[in-house]
N, C-alpha and C positions, 0 to 999 in steps of 0.2 A: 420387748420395747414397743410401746406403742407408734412411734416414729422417731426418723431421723432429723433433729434439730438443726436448720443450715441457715447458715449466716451469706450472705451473696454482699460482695464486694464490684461494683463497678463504678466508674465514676459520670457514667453516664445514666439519668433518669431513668430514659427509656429504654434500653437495658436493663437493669431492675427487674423494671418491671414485668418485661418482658417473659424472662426468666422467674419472676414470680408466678406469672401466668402459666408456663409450664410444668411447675411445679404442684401446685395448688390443689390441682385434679385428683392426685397419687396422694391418697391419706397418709402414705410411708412418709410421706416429710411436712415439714411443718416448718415456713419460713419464720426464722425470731427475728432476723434485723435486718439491719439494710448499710453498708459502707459505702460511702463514696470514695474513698482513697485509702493506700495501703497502710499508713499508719494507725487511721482510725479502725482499719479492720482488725488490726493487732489488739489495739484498747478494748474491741467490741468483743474479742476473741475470749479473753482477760474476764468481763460482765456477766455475758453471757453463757460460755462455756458450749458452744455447737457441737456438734457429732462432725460437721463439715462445712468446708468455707468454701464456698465458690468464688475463684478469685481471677478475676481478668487480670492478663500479664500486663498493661499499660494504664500505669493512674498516676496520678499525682501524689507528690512527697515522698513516699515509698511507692516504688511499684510492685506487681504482683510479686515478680519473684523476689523482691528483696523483705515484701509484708510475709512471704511463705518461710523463707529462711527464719524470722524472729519468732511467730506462732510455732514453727516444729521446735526451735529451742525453749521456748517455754511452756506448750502446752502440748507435748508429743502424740499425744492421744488423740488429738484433733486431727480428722483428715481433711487435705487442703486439694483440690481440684485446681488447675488452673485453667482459666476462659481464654482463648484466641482466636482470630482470625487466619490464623498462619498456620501452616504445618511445616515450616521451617526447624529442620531436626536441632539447628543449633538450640532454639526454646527448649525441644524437650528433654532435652538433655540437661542442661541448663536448672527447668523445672526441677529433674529428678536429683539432682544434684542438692538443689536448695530443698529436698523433704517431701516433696508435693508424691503424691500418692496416684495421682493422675492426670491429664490430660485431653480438656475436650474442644474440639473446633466448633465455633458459632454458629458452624451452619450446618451442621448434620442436624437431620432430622430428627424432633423432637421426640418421636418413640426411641431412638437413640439414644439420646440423653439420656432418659429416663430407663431405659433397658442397663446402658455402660454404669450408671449411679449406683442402681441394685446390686449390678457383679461387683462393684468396688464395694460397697457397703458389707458385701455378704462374703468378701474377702475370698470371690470368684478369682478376679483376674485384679490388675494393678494399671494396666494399659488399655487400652481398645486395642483390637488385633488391627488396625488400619495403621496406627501409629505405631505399633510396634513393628509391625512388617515394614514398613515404611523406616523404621529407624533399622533393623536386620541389614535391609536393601542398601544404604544408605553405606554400612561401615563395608559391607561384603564388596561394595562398586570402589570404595576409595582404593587406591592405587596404593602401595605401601613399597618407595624404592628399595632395595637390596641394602642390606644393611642399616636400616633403620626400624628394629625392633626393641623392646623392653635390653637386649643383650648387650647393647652398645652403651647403655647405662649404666654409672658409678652405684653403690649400694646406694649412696647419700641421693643421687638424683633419680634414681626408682621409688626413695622413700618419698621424698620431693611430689612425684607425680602420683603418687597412692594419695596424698593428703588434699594434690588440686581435684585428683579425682571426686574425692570424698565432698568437693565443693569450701574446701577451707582457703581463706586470706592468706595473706604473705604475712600480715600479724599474726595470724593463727599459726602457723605453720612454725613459725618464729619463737612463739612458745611454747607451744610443743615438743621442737628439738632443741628448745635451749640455743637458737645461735640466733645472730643481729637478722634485722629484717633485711636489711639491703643484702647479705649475704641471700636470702632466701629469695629475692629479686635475682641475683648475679646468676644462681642456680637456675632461674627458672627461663629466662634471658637463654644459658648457654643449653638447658635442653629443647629449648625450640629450637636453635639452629642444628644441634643432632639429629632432632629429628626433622626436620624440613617441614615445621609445622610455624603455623601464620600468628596463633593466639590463644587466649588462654582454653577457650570454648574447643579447639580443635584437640589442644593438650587431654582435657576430660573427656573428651570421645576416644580417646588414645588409649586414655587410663581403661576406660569402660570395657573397650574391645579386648584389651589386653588383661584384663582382671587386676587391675593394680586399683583395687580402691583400701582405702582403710580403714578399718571399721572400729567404731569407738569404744 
């Protein structure tokens, strides 16, 4: 391959640009477009056909992770980074949930970027070891009261939490096992309060640690 073709998604000019400018140097990539919001990077996705999207998690109409979730279902091939500010493990989770391949913060250092780009490209690593230690650290610290493990769960709501793991809707999940959505809400309702967990985000970090995802 002569380079890797990336599509950059932010809905901020300067940004772009920015991110163009760091790229430009490294003949390994070759920017083709430019989105300013998650939908039009999905359309752009579609056009073009990128090796990778770099995709800022907050934009307009779609956001990054709801433009990542659409791109991995129709264009699985494509790998999607997503851009943040935050290291808030809830995003990366989240991210890895919706397909995204990895995960980079705005302000590490531009040999950085472009060092983590190559391992993800060259299908070295999938994380930066900063984020992943960081999410390790993150499940290892949470407190897990007695009795509130995968065990205290029905067959039906371990299946339940394998599918929110996997990053699936209450629609989704709905048709899947064949029963009403509000039943798949009622489900999901009463295994948060088994497990003394806050939201759906905490549930997939649940799923995660516990290996209950499910794969398609």
């Amino acid at each position: 391959m002569n380079g890797y073709r990336v599509l950059i998604a932010d809905d901020h000019p300067m940004a772009r640009s920015a991110i163009r400018s760091l790229l430009d140097p490294d003949p390994s990539f070759e920017v083709i477009g430019e989105a300013e919001n998650g939908e039009q990077a999905f359309h752009l996705c579609g056009e073009l056909q990128p090796d990778l999207v770099l995709m800022d998690i907050n934009m307009p109409k779609w956001s990054g992770l709801e433009a990542t979730r659409e791109v991995k279902k129709a264009y699985p091939h494509i790998k999607v980074v997503i851009l943040s500010v935050s290291d808030d493990v809830g995003d990366l989770i989240t991210a890895i949930q919706f397909g995204a391949q990895g995960y980079l913060l705005k302000n590490l250092e531009p040999d950085d970027w472009i060092n983590y780009l190559h391992a993800l490209l060259g299908e070295d690593s999938e994380l930066s070891r900063e984020m992943a230690n960081r999410l390790l650290h993150r499940f290892r610290q949470e407190d897990q009261p007695t009795g509130t493990g995968p065990e205290i769960l029905t067959p039906r709501e371990r299946e339940i939490v394998m599918y929110v793991g996997a990053g699936k809707t209450n629609r989704e999940i709905s048709e899947t096992l064949i029963i009403a959505e509000n039943t798949v809400k009622n489900h999901v309702k009463n295994i948060l309060d088994k497990l003394q967990l806050a939201n759906r985000v905490q549930l997939a970090a649940f799923a995660v640690r516990h290996h209950l995802i499910a794969r398609e």
